[in-house]
LORO-573882 format. One record per residue: residue in three letters; x, y, z of N, C-alpha, C in turn. Coordinates in steps of 0.02 Angstrom, whole numbers, plus 50000, padded with zeros to 5 digits. Layout:
BEGIN
alaXYZXYZXYZ/...
This chain:
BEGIN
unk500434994150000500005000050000500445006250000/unk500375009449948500715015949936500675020849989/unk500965029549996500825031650055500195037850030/unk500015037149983499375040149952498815037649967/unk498735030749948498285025149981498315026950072/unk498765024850125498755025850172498425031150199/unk498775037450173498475043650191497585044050173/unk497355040650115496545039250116496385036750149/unk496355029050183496135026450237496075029950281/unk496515033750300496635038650379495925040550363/unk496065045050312495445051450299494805046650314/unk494645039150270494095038950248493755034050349/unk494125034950370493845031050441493665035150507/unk493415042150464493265047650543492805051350508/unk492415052450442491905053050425491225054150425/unk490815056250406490075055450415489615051050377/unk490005048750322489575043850290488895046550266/unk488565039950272487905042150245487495048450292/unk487615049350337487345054950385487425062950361/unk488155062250329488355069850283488235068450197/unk487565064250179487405064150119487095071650102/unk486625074050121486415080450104487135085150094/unk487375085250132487775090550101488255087050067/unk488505080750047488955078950000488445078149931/unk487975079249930487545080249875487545086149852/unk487555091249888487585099049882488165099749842/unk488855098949858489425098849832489725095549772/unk489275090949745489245085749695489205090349633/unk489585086949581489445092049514488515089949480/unk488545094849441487675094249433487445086849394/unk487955082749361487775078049329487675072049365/unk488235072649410488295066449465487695067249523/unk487615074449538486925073449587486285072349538/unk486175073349479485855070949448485545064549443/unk486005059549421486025052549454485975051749509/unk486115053249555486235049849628485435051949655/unk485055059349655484475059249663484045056449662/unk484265055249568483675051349532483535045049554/unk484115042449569484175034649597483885034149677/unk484165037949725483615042349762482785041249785/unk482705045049739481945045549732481395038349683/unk482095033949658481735029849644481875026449560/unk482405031749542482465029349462482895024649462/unk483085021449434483475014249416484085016549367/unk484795015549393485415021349354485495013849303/unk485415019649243485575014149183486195012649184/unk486345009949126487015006849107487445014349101/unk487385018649056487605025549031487825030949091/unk487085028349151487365034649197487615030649252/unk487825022249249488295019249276488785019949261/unk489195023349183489695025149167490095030949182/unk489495035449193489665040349220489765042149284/unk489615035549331489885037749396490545033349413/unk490765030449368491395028049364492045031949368/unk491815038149345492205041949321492265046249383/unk491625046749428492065052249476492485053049526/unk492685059549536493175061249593493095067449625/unk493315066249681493395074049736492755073449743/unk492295079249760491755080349805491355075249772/unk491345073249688490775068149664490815062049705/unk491505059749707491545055449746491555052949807/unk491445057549861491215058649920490585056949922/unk490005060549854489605058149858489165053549834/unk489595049549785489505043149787489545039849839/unk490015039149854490135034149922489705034149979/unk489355040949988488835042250021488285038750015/unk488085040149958487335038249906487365030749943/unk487935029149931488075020849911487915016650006/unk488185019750046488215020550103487545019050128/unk487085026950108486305027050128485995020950098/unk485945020050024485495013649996485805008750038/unk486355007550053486455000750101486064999150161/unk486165004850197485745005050258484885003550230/unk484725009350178484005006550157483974999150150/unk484324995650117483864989450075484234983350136/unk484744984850178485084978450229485034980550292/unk485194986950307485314987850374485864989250392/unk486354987250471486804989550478486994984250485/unk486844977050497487204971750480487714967150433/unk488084966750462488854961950404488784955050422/unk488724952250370488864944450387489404941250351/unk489624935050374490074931950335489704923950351/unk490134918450311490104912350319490674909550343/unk490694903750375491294901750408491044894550358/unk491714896150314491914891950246492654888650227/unk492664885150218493404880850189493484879250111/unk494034882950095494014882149999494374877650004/unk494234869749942494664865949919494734866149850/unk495084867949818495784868949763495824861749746/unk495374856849718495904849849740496124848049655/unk496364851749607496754850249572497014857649540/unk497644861149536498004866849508498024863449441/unk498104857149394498294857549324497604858749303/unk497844862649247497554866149195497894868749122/unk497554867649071497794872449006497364872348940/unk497064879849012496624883148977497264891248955/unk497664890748987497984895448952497854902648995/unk497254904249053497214912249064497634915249077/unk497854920249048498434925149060498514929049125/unk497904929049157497824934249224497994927149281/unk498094922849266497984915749327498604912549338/unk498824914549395499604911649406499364903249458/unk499044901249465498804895149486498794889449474/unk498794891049395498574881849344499524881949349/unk499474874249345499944868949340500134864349258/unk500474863949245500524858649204500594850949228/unk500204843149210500164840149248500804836749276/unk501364838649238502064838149252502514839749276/unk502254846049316502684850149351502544848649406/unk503274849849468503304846249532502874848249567/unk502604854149560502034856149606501224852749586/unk501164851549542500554848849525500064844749561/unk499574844449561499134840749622498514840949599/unk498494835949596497474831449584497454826949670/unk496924831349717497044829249770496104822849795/unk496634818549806496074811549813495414814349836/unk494924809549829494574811949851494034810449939/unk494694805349949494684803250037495124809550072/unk495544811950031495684817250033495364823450047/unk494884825449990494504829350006493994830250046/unk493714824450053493124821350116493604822150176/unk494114821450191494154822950248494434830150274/unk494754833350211494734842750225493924844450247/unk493564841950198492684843850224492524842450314/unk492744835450327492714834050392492904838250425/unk493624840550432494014844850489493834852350497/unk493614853850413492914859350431492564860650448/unk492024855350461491484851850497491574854150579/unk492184849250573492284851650645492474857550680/unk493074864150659493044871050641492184874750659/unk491854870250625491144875150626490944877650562/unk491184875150511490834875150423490364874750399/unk489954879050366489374875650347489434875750279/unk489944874650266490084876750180490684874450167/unk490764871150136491404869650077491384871149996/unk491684878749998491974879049924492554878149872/unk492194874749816492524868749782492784871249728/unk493274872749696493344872049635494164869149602/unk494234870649542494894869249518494994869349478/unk495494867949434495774868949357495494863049307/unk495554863749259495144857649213495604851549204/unk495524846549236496204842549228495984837549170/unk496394837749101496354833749049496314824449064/unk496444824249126496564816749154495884814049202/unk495354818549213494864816249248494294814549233/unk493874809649247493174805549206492694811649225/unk492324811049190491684815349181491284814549239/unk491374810249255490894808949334491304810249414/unk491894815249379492304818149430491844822949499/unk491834828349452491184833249496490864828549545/unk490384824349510489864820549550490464816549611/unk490714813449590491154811149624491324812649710/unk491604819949700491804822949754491454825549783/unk490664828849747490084829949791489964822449831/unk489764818449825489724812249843490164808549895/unk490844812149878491264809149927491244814550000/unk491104819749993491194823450053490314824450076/unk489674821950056488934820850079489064813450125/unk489564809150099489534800450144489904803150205/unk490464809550175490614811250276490254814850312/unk490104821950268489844826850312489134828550268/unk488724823650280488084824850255487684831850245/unk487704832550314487474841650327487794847050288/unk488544845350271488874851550241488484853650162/unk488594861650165488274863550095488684864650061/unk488804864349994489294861849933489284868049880/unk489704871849889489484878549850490224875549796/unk489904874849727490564869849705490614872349625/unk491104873349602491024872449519490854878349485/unk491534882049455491344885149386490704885649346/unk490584892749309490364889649235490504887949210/unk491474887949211491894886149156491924878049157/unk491934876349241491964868049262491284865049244/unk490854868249251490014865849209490184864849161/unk490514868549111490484868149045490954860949036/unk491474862149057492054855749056491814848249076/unk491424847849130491094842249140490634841449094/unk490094844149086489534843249048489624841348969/unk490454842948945490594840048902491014833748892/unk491314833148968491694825148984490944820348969/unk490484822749021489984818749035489304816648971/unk489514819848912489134820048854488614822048848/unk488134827748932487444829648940487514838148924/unk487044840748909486764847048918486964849048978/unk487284857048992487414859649054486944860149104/unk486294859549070485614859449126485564852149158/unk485544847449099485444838649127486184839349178/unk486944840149139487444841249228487324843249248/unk486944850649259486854852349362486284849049373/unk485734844749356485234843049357485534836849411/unk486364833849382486514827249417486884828349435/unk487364834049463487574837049518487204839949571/unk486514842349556486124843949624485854839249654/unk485654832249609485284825349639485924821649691/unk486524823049664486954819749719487234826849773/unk486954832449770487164834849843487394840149803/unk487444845249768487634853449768487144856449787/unk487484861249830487024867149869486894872849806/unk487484873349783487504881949741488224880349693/unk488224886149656488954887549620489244895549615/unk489774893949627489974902549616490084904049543/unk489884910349561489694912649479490524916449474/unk490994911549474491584914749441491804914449362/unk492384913549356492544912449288492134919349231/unk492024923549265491674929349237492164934049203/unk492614935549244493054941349216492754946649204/unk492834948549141492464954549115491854951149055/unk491234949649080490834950049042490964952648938/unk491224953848921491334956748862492004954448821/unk491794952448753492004949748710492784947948682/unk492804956648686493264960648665493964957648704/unk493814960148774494094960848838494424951148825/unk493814946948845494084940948859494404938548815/unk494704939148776494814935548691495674937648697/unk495684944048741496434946048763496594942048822/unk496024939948869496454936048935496284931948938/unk496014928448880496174920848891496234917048827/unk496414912048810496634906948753495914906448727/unk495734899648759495414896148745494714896948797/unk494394902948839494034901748899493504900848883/unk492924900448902492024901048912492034907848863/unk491534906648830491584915148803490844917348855/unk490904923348833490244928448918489654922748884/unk489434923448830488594920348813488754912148853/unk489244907648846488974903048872489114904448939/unk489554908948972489344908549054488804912849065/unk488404916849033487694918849057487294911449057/unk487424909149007486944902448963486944896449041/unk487464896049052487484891249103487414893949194/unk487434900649188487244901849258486284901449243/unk486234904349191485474904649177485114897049186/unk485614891849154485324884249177485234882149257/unk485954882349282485824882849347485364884949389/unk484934891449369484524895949396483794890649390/unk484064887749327483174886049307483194878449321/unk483544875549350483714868149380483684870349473/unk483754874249492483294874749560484104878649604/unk484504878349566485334881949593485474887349600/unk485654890549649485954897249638486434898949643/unk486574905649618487364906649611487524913449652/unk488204915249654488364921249660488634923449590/unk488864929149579489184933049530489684937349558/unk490164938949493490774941349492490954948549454/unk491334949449445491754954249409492644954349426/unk492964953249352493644952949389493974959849359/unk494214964749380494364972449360494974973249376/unk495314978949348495904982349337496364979349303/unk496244975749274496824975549207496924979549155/unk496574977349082496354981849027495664982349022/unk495294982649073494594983949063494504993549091/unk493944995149087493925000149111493065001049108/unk492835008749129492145011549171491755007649120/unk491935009949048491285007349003491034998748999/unk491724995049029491564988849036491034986449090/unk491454988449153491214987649205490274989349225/unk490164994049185489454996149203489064990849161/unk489274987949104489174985449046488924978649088/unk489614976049111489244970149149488934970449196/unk488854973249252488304973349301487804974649281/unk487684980049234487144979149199486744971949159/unk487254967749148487164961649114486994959349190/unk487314957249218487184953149284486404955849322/unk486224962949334485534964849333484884961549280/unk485034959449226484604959149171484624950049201/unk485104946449185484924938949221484464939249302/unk484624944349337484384943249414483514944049383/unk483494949449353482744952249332482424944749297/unk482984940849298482214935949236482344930049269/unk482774929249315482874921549340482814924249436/unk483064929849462483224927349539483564924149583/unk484034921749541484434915449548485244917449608/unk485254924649569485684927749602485824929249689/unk486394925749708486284927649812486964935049822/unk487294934249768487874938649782488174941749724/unk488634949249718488994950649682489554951449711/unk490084949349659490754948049736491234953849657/unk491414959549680492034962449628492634960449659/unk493004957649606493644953949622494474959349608/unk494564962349619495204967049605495524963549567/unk495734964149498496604958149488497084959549525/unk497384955149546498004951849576498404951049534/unk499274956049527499644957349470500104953549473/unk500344953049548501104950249543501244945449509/unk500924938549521501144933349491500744933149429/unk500534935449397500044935549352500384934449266/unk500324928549244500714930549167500434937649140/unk499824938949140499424942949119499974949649119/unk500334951849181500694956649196501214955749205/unk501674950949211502094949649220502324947049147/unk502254944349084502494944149042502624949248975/unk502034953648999501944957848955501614959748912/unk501164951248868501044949948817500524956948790/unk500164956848822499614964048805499664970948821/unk500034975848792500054982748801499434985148843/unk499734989948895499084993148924499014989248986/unk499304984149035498994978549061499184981549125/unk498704985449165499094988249234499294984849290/unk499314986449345499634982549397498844982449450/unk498344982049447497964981449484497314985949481/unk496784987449507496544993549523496704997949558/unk496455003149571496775008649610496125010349679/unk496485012349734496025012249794495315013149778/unk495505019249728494825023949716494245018749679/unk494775016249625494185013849615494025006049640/unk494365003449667493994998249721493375001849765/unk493285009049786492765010549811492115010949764/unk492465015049696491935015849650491645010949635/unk491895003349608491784997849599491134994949642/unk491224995449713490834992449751490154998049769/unk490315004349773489795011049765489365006449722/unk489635007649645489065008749596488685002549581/unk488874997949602488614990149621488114990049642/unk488054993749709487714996449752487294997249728/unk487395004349700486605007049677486305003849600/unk486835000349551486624998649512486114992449518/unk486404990349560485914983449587485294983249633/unk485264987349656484844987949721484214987049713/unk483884982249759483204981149729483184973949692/unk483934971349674483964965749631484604959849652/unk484974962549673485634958049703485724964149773/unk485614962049819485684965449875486204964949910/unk486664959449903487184958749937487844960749879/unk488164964349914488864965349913489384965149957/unk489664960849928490014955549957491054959949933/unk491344961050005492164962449970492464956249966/unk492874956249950493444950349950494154954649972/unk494014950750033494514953050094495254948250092/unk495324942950036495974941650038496164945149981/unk495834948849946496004951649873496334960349880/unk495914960149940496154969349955496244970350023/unk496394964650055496754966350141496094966050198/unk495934965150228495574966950285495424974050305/unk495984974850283495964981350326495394987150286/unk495684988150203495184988650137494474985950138/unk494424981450165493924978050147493454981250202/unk493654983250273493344986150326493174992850293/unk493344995850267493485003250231492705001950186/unk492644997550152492184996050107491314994350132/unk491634994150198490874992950240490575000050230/unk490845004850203490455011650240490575012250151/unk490455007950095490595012550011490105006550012/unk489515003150036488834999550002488994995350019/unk489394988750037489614983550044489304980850106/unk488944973650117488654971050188488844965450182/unk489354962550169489484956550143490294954250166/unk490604949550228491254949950211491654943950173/unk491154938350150491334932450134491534929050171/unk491694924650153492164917950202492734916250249/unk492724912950270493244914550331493874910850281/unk493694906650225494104902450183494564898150202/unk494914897550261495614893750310495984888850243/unk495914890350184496334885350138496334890650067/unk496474897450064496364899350013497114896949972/unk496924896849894497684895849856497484901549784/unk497004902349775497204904249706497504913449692/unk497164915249744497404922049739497974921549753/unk498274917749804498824918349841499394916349803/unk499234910849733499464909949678499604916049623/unk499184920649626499284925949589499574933449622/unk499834931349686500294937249731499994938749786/unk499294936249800498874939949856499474937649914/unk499484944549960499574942850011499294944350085/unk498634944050083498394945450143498104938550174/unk498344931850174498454927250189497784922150193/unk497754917250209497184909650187496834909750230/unk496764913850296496114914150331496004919350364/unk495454920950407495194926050441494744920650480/unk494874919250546494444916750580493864919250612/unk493544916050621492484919650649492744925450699/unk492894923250740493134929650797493294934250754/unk493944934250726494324941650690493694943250642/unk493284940250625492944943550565492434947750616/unk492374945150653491904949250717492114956150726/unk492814954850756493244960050781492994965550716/unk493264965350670493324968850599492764972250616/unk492254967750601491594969350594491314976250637/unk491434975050707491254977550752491604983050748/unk492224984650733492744989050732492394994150692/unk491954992450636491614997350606490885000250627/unk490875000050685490024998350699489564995050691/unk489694991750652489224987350627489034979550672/unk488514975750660488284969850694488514965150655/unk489034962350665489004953150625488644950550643/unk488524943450575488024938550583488294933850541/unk488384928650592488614923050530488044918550506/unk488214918350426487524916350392487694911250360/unk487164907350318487194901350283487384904150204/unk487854899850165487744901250108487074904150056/unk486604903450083486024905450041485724912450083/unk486164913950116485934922050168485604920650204/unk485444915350246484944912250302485464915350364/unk485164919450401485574922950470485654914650521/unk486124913350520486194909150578486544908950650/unk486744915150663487104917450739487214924950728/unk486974928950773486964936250780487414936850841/unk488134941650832488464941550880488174948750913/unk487744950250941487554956050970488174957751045/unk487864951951095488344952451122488564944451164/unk489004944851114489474935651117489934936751084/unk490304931551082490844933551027490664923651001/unk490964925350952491384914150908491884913450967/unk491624905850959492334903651028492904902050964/unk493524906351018494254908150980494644900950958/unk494744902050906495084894650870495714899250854/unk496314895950834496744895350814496744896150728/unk497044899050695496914895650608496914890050584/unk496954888150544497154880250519497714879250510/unk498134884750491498884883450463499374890750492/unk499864890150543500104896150531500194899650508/unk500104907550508500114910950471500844917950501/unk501114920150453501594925750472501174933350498/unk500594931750437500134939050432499454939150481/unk499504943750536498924944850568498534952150561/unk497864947950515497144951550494497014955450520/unk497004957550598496664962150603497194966450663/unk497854968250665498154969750680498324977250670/unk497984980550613497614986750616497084989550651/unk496934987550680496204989850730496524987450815/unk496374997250840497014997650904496314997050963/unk496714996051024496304994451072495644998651064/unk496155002951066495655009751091494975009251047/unk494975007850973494325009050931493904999450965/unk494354997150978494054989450989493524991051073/unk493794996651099493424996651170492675002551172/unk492995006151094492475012351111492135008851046/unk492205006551017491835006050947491745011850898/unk492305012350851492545015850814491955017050781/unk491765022450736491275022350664491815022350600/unk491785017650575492145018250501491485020550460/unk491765024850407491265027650379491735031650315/unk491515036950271491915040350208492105045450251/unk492755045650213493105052050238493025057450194/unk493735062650211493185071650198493835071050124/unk493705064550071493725064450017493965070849973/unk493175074249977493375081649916493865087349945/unk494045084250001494565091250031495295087550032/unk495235081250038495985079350028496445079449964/
């Protein structure tokens, strides 16, 4: 984190937030309070005047973040939840070729791993025991595995941990099975939900648009068949979350482009529980690290990780209600920052993350229930740990998660930014005074 970045956080955590919307509306240039009113009082911000709030800064963007702030409180409340979840990764080979994905393996290289699936049934178990109600599944397309793989490992981790819910599988891995397995992507999730899937994450998204994907990846899903197959899922009884992966060579006109797309599926199916915006991750990234595509930056920029999750906000509202950060993608600490820019969502506690961490992340493979509390609370706000499908299942009003240990040592401690003092008085994180800095 740069000392530009730093110096924003300061600013943006002593604020008024949504409380100083009137007058960060006042201060707003006339186009941007335009939108933000309109949306306001009730209008629905198209795709066009989603583009245009991409773009702002200084006082506009104060009052964005505001806008974004208030509709949160309207449509959720002041509540944050997360899930206490375990990701299994259980095979890195792949070659599909994505240029942004430092993760896939070749099946020959020493690191490589297709991990059993007594194996994996028993990562599910020790989750189980942790306090899991969720195991998320995915992995690289391995050219060496039967079509009745998927089913497989749903199957193998329902004979241990029956109760656990199975949030499992690509569109891209739908697509890959459903063509091992010789069925329609609807008939595979049809026989992935009969043996035990809860849901699928709607990753493998990237950037919705044509143009864009055709530069970061070889051979990937093109956008129509991952609408095509989250849309099956939807209509086979499954739901998904959704994505966005940003700051490479995409930019505002993309970004509005697809949420807008992701609004137009929620409007005709419902299917939708989450929008999760994913920052790229540069370091290890061929994508950036080799060069191949002129223009290919090193990440997003603070600002617009706020804008990102703002205009989400209001673009969605009414239709995907949760916004969700990804707190190993932009730190904890960011991600707390994001509670007060629309965001009610902190995701998973994960205790096994690999793929970001494959592509340079370094804000490390877990966040345990407690620390996500801590976080939580640190901003005012009420945690609630919930079920994959947003079912509230423990309100820490006043309790805390009994304190576990991580799964795996870690060097990096999460919440080691948040000082006694805000942990005893209960800090307000909220937007800072933005148009004056």
């Amino acid at each position: 984190m740069n000392t530009s970045d730093r110096e924003l956080i300061v600013r943006l955590k002593d604020a008024p937030g949504r409380h100083g919307l009137p007058q960060a509306l006042l201060q707003a240039s006339p186009v941007i309070r335009r939108i933000l009113e309109g949306h306001l009082a009730g209008q629905e911000i198209s795709r066009a005047d989603g583009e245009i709030l991409f773009s702002a800064a200084g006082p506009d963007l104060m009052a964005l973040l505001a806008t974004a702030d208030f509709v949160r409180h309207q449509r959720v409340g002041d509540k944050v939840s997360f899930v206490v979840t375990r990701n299994i990764n259980f095979t890195n080979v792949c070659y599909m070729g994505c240029r942004f994905c430092g993760f896939s393996r070749k099946r020959e290289d020493d690191d490589a791993q297709l991990i059993s699936l007594n194996e994996v049934a028993h990562r599910a178990e020790v989750a189980s025991q942790r306090g899991a109600t969720e195991i998320c599944m995915q992995g690289g397309l391995h050219p060496d595995i039967k079509g009745t793989h998927y089913r497989d490992l749903i199957e193998a981790i329902k004979a241990r941990v029956p109760e656990m819910h199975i949030h499992a599988f690509s569109p891209f891995e739908i697509w890959y099975g459903s063509k091992k397995r010789r069925l329609s992507p609807a008939d595979f999730l049809s026989e992935l939900k009969q043996a035990g899937l809860g849901s699928i994450p709607g990753t493998a998204a990237e950037i919705l648009d044509t143009e864009i994907r055709q530069q970061l990846t070889r051979d990937k899903l093109s956008a129509q068949a991952w609408v095509d197959i989250i849309r099956a899922a939807h209509g086979v009884g499954l739901r998904s979350t959704s994505t966005i992966m940003y700051g490479h060579i995409d930019g505002p006109r993309h970004w509005a482009a697809h949420i807008d797309l992701l609004r137009t599926i929620q409007k005709d199916t419902g299917g939708i529980t989450e929008f999760v915006p994913l920052g790229f991750v540069h370091s290890e990234a061929p994508l950036f690290v080799e060069r191949e595509i002129p223009g290919v930056r090193a990440g997003a920029t603070l600002d617009e990780h706020l804008k990102m999750h703002a205009v989400a906000r209001l673009m969605l509202a009414g239709w995907i209600d949760n916004i969700q950060v990804s707190w190993v993608k932009l730190g904890p600490e960011v991600a707390q920052i994001l509670l007060s820019s629309g965001v009610n969502d902190m995701g998973g506690t994960l205790m096994d993350e690999s793929i970001s961490r494959s592509s340079g992340a370094s804000y490390g493979e877990e966040i345990t229930a407690a620390e996500m509390v801590k976080i939580i609370r640190d901003a005012n706000r009420l945690p609630v740990r919930r079920s994959t499908l947003y079912v509230p299942l423990e309100t820490y009003a006043d309790h805390d998660p009994q304190a576990q240990a991580p799964l795996k040592p870690r060097p990096y401690d999460p919440i080691r930014f948040i000082s006694q003092r805000s942990m005893a008085h209960g800090r307000t994180t909220a937007i800072g005074e933005l148009a004056h800095g």
